[in-house]
DONU-35671 format. One line per field, with one value per residue (C-alpha): residue in three letters; x, y, z. Coordinates in steps of 0.1 Angstrom, whole numbers. Layout:
DONU-35671
r	Ala / ...
u	X / ...
v	Y / ...
w	Z / ...
***
This chain:
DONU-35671
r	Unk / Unk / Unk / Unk / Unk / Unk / Unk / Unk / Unk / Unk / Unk / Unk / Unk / Unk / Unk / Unk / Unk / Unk / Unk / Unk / Unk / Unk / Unk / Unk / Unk / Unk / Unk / Unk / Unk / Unk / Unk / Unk / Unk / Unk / Unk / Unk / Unk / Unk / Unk / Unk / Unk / Unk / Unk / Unk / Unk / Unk / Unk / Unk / Unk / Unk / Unk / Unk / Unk / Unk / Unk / Unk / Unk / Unk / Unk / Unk / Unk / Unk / Unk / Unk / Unk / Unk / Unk / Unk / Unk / Unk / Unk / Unk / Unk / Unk / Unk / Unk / Unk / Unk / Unk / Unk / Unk / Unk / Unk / Unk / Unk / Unk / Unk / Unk / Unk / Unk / Unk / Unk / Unk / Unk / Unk / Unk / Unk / Unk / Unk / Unk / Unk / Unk / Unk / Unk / Unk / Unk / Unk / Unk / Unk / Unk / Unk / Unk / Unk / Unk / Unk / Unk / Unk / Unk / Unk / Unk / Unk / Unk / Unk / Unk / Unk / Unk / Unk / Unk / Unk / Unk / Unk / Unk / Unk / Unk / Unk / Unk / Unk / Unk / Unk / Unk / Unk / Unk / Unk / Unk / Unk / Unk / Unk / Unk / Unk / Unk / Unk / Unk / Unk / Unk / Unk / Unk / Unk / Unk / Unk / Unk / Unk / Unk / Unk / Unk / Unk / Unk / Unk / Unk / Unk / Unk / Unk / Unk / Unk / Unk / Unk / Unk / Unk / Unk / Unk / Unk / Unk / Unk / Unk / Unk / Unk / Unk / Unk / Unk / Unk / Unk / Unk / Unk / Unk / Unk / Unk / Unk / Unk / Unk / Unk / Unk / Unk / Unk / Unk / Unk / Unk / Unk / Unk / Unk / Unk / Unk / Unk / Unk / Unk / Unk / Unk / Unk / Unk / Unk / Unk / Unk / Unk / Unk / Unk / Unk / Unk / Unk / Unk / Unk / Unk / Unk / Unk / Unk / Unk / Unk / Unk / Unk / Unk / Unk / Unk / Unk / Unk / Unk / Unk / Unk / Unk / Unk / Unk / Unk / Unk / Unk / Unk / Unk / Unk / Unk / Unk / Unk / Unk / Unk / Unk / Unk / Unk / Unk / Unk / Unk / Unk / Unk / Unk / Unk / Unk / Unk / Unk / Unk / Unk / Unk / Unk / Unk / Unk / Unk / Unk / Unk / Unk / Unk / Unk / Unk / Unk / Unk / Unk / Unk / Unk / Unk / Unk / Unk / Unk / Unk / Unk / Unk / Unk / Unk / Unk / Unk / Unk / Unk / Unk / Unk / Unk / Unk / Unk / Unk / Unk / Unk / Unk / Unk / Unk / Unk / Unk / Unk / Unk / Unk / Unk / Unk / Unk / Unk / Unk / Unk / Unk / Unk / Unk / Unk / Unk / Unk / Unk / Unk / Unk / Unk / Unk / Unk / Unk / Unk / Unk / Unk / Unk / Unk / Unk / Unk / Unk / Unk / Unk / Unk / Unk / Unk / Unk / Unk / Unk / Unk / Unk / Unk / Unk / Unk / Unk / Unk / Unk / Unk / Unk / Unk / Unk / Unk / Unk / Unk / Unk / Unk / Unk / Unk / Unk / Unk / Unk / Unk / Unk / Unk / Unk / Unk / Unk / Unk / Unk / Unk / Unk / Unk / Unk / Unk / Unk / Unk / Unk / Unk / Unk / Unk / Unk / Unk / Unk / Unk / Unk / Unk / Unk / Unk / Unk / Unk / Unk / Unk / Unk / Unk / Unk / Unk / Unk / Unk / Unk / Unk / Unk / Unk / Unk / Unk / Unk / Unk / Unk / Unk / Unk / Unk / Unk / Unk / Unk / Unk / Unk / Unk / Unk / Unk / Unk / Unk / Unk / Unk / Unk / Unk / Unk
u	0 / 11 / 6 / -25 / -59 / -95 / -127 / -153 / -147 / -119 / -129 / -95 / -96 / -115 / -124 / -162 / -169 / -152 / -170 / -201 / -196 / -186 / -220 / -240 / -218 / -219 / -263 / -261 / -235 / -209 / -176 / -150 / -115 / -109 / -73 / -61 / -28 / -28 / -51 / -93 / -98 / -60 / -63 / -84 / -54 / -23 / -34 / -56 / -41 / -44 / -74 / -96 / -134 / -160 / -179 / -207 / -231 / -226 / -264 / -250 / -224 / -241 / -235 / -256 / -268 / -257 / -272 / -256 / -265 / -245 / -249 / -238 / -257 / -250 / -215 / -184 / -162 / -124 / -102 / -98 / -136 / -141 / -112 / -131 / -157 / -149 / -130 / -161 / -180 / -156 / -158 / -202 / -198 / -169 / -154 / -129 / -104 / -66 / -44 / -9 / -13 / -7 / -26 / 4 / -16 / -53 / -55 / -77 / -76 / -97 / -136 / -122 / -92 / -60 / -51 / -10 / 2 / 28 / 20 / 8 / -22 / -58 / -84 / -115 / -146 / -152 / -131 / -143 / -121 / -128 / -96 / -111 / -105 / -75 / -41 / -25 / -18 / -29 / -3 / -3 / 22 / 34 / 50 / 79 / 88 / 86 / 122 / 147 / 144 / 101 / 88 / 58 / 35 / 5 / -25 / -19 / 14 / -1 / -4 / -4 / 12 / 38 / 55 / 59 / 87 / 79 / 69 / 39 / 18 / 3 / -23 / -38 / -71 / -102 / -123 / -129 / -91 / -76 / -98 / -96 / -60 / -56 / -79 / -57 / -24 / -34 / -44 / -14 / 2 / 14 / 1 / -15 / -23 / -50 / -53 / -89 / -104 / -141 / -156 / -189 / -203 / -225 / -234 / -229 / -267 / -298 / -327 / -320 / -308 / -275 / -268 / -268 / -298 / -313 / -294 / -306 / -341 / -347 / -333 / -300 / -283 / -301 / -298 / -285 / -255 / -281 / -301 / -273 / -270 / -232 / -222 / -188 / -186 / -202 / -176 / -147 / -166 / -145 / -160 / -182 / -167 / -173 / -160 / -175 / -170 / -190 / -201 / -209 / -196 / -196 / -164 / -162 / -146 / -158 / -146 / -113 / -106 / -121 / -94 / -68 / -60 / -53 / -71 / -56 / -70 / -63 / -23 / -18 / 22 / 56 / 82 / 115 / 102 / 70 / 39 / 14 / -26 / -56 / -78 / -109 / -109 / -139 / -160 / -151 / -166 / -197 / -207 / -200 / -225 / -249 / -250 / -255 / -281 / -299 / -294 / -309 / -339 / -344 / -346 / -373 / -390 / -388 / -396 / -428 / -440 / -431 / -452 / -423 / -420 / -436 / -408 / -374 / -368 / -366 / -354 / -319 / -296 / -259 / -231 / -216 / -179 / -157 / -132 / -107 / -113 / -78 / -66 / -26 / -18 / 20 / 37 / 72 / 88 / 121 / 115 / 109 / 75 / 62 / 85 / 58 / 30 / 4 / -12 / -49 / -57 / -71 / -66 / -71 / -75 / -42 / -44 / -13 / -18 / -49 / -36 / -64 / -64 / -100 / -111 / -90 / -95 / -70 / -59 / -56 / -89 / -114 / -139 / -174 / -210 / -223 / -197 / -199 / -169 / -190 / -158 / -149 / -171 / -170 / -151 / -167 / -156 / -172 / -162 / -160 / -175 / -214 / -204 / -240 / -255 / -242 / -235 / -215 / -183 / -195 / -197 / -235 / -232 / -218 / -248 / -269 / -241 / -225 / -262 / -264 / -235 / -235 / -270 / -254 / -228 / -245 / -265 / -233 / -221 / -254 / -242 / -262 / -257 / -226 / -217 / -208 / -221 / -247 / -257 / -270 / -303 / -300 / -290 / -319 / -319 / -322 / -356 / -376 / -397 / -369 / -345 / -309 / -295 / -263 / -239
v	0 / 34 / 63 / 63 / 50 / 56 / 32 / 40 / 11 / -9 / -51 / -63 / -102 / -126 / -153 / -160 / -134 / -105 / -123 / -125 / -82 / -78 / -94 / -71 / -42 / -47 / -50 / -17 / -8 / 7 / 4 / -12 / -37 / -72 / -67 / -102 / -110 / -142 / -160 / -161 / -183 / -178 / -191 / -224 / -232 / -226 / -228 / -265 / -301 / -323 / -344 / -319 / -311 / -285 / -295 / -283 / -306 / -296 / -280 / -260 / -244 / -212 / -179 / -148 / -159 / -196 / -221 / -257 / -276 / -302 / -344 / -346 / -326 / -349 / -347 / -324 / -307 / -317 / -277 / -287 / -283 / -254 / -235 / -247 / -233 / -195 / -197 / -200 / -179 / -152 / -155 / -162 / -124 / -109 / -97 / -71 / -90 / -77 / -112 / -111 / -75 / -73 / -46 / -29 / -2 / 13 / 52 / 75 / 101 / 130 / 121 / 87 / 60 / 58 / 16 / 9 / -22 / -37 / -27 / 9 / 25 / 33 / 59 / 52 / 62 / 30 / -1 / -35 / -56 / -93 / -111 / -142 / -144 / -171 / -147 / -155 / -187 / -181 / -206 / -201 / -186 / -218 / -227 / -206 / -239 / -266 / -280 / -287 / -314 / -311 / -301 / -281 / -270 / -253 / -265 / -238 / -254 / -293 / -310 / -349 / -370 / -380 / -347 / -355 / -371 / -409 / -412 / -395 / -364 / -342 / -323 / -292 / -283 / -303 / -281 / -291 / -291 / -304 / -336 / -340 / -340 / -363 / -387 / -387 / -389 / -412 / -435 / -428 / -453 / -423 / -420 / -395 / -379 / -354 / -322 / -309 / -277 / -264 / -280 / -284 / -321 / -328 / -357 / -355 / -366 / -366 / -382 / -390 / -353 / -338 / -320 / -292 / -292 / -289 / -259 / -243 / -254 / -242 / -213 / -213 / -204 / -174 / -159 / -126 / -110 / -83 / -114 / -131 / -131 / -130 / -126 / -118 / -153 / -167 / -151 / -168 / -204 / -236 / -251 / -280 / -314 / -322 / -340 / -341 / -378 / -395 / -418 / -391 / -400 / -384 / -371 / -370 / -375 / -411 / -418 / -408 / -428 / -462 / -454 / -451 / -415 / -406 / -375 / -355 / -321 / -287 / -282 / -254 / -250 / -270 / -269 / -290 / -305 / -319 / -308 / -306 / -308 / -292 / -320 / -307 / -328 / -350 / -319 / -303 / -335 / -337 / -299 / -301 / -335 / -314 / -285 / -313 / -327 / -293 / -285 / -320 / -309 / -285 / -294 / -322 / -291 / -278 / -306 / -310 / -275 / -274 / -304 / -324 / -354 / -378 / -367 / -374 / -402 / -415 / -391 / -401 / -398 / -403 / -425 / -398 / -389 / -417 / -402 / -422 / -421 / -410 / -390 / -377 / -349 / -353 / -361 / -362 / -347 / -353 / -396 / -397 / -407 / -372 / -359 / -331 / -309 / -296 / -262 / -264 / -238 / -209 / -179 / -139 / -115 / -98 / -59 / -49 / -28 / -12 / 27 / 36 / 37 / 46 / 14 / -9 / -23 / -24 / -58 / -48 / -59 / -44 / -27 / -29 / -36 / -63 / -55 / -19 / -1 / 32 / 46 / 50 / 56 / 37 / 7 / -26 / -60 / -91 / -130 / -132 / -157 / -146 / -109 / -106 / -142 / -174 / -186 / -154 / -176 / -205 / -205 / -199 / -169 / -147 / -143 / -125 / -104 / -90 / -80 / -59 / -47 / -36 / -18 / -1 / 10 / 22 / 44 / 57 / 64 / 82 / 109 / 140 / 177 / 174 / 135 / 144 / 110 / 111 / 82 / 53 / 37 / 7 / -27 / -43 / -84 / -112 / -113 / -81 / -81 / -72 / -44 / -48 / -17 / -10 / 17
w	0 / -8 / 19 / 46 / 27 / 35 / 45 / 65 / 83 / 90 / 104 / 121 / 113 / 88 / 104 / 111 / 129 / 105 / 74 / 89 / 98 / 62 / 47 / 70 / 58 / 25 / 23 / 40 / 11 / 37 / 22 / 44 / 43 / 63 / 76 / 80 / 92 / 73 / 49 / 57 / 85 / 98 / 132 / 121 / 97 / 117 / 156 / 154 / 160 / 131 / 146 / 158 / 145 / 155 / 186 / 170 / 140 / 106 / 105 / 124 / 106 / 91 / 87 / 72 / 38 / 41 / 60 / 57 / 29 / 25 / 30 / 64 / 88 / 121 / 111 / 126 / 101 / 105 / 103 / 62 / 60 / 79 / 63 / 31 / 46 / 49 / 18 / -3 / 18 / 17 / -21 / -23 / -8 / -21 / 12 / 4 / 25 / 23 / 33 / 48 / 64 / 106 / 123 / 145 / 163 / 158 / 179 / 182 / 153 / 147 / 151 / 137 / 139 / 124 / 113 / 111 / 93 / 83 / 42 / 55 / 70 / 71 / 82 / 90 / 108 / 124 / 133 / 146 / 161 / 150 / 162 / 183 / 219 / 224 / 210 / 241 / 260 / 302 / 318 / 351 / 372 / 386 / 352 / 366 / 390 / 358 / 360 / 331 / 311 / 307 / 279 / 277 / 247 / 240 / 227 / 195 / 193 / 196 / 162 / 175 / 201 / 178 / 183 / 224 / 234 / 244 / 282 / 307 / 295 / 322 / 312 / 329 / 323 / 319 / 295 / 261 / 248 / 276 / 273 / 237 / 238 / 273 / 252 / 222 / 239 / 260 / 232 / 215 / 243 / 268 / 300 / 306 / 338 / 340 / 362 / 367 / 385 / 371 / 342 / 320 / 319 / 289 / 270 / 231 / 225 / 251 / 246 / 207 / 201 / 198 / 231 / 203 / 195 / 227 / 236 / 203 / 204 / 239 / 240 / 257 / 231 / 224 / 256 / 258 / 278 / 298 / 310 / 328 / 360 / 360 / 325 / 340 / 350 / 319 / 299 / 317 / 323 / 305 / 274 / 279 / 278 / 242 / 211 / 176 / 164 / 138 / 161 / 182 / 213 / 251 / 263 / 303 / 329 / 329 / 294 / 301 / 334 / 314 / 290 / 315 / 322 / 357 / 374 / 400 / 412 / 403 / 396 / 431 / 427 / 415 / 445 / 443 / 408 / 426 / 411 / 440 / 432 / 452 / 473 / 457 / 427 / 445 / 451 / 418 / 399 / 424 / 411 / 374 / 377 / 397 / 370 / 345 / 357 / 365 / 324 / 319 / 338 / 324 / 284 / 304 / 313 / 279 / 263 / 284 / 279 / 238 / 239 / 222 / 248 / 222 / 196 / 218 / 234 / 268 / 297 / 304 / 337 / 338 / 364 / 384 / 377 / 391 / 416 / 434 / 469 / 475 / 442 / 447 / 457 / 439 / 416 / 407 / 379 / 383 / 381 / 342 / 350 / 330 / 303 / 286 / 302 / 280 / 293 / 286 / 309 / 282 / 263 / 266 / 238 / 228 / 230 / 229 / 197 / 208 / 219 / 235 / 268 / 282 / 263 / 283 / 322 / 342 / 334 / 295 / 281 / 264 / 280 / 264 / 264 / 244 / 218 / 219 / 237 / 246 / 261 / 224 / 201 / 167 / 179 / 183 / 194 / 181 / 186 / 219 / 245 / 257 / 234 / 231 / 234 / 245 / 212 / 204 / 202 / 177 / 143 / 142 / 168 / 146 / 120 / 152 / 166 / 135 / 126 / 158 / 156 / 122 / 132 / 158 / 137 / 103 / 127 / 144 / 109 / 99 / 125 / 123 / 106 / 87 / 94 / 133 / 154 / 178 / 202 / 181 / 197 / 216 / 196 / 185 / 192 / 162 / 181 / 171 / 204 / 223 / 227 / 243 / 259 / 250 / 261
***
């Protein structure tokens, strides 16, 4: 690029969530770039282990103007397919998507922003930041005690077990990573040992129906940010114990100990090459079966209400996690019993570029409501976990916040007498009977 260029509006990312901004953009005929660091979809390529699908069924995987409508609908798409995927939507809608160009800094300038790259920069009116939530790995402070001679990896940076050296895997964090890759490694003839704090039981099907399905049809997933009762916690609660097989199998707790990986409690510290594990694990287990079962509940009560009992099946209970009665609270590694650790313990959003300061908390995120960051007006977040709904995160979440968002923003564009902004009306929900306050 030569010199600084113009746009309106400037989408930082094209994954999902910057594509699905971009169709909304475009019906409203605002002109605006994708500023992708990579190629569409650049995350799903480069930061996915070979095995992994979506944990979500191909039906769906759908964004604004294109619903699933291929021969698999039960199925999970493997990362080929889903980079497929955005490829052809980003060409079905022409996103004007500039690959290979890294965002250095966005700052405030004038009534608008002024966008640095590495191939030059951009003005614009508006910028929306669409660069997923997991940029940096959170591994905890008590890495700082792992002694030489361990070798610890990411789950960005895991492609297959073949690439750990030969001996015990310990594996912290139980969400949905963590337990896809204990269960793979430990398959792979390692053994693995697994530390587990808070987690999300839930069965792959219920009653005949993906556990998908159920959180669609009733509603869950629709909930929005205003009406939970702690979105703070929402936002930072583990994924749900899931796999997408095609057999579609349940991945727990239960699974993983019948296949021979040891649990342990949460990892609390590394002293003397001893990693030491809280005694909660029992406790831990006996909650994430108890919030299970509550959810179970109530889709029964959903189900019963809807009038839908005759069309799923049976209602179904599950074991309760097995725990041994005494799990360790140790465990060397300085014996050659564990030679890798794999740090399943989650991402944050990396904002290191953003200059403006009244945006950020204190801890360097983004502060914002629903996706709108009132503090500065014009920029907008979207892809994040419970952003606006609870499925603001999945594939099919994007299609209802981008629309929003995009709302919110055409209006903020509007402005009044001679293009200056004024305050945009609250964000209107997907559902037209109800209004969302933002800001």
């Amino acid at each position: 690029m030569q010199g600084t260029l113009k746009s309106s509006v400037v989408v930082v990312g094209a994954g999902q969530a910057g594509l699905a901004v971009s169709y909304f953009l475009a019906a409203r005929s605002i002109d605006h770039v994708l500023l992708e660091r990579g190629r569409v979809g650049h995350s799903w390529r480069t930061e996915r282990w070979e095995s992994l699908r979506l944990l979500t069924p191909n039906w769906q995987t759908r964004l604004p103007g294109a619903p699933y409508r291929g021969r698999d609908p039960d199925g999970f798409m493997t990362m080929p397919e889903v980079v497929g995927f955005l490829d052809d939507y980003a060409r079905r809608i022409d996103a004007p998507v500039h690959g290979g160009v890294a965002v250095t800094s966005v700052r405030r300038s004038g009534d608008g922003y002024r966008v640095v790259t590495d191939e030059g920069e951009w003005d614009a009116r508006s910028v929306v930041l669409a660069t997923g939530a997991c940029n940096i790995p959170k591994i905890p402070a008590v890495a700082a005690g792992v002694p030489d001679g361990i070798e610890t990896v990411v789950p960005s940076g895991y492609r297959n077990p073949g690439q750990l050296p030969e001996g015990g895997v310990l594996v912290v964090g139980a969400a949905a990573t963590g337990a896809q890759i204990a269960a793979e490694v430990q398959a792979s003839g390692r053994q693995v040992t697994l530390a587990v704090g808070e987690h999300v039981r839930m069965p792959r099907t219920y009653r005949g129906r993906d556990i998908m399905w159920w959180m669609e049809r009733s509603g869950i997933w629709d909930e929005r940010f205003d009406q939970v009762d702690d979105v703070v916690r929402a936002r930072h609660l583990p994924s749900p114990q899931l796999i997408g097989t095609p057999e579609r199998v349940t991945l727990d707790l239960n699974s993983l100990t019948g296949a021979g990986v040891r649990l342990v409690g949460r990892l609390a510290g590394i002293s003397g090459g001893v990693a030491q594990f809280s005694g909660s694990l029992p406790n831990v287990c006996t909650l994430a079966d108890l919030k299970q079962r509550r959810l179970l509940e109530s889709f029964d009560e959903w189900a019963r209400s809807a009038g839908l009992d005759g069309q799923v099946g049976p209602v179904e209970r599950f074991e309760a996690t097995r725990v041994e009665t005494a799990p360790a609270l140790a465990v060397s590694l300085t014996d050659g019993g564990i030679r890798t650790i794999v740090w399943a313990t989650g991402y944050t959003a990396d904002y290191s570029w953003l200059h403006i300061p009244e945006a950020l908390d204190r801890k360097g995120q983004l502060r914002h409501e629903g996706g709108v960051v009132t503090a500065s007006p014009g920029l907008y977040r979207i892809g994040l976990p419970v952003l606006r709904r609870r499925k603001s995160s999945f594939i099919n979440g994007a299609e209802d916040d981008a629309r929003d968002i995009t709302d919110h923003l055409v209006e903020y564009l509007g402005g009044g007498p001679g293009g200056g902004a004024t305050e945009p009306r609250p964000v209107r929900s997907a559902d037209p009977r109800v209004v969302a306050p933002v800001g």
